[in-house]
C-alpha positions in Angstrom: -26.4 -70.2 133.3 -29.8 -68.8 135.0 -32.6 -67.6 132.6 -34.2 -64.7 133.3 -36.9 -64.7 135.6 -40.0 -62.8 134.6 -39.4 -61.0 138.4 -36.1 -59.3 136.7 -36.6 -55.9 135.3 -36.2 -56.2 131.5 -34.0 -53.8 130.0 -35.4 -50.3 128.8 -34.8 -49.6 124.9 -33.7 -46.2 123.7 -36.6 -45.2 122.9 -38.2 -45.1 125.9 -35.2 -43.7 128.1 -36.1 -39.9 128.6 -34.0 -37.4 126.9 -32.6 -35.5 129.6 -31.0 -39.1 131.0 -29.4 -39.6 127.6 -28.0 -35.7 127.0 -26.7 -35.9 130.9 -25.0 -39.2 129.6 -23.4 -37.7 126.1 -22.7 -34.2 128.0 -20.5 -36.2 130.4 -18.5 -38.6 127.8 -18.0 -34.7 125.8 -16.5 -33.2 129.2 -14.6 -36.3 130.3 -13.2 -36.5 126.5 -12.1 -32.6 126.2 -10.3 -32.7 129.9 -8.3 -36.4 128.7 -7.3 -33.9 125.5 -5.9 -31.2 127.4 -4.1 -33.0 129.9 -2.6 -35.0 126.8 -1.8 -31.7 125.3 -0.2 -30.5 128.6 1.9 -33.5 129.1 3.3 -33.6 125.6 4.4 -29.9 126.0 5.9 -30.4 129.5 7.9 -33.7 127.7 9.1 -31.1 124.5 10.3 -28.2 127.2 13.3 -30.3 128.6 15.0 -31.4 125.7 14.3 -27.8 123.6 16.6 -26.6 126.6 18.1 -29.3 126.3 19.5 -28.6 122.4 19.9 -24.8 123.1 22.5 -25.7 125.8 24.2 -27.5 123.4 
């Protein structure tokens, strides 16, 4: 395994990464989590519809 070189860029702690990177960041995983929720909520309720009509036919 290679050791890091003192050429490499050394990795930045939280502290020092500017806020606006780390709300772009959180604002994104918040968006991407509320779309993956409806669509999960869409796709359950498309599966129920067929087999309510399903029962009522029946």
């Amino acid at each position: 395994m290679a050791e890091n070189s003192g050429s490499d860029k050394e990795l930045r702690s939280l502290t020092l990464t500017p806020t606006w990177s780390v709300a772009t960041v959180l604002t994104i995983f918040v968006v991407v989590s509320l779309v993956v929720e409806g669509s999960i909520h869409r796709l359950s309720n498309w599966l129920r519809k067929p087999t309510e009509n399903l029962c009522l036919q029946v």
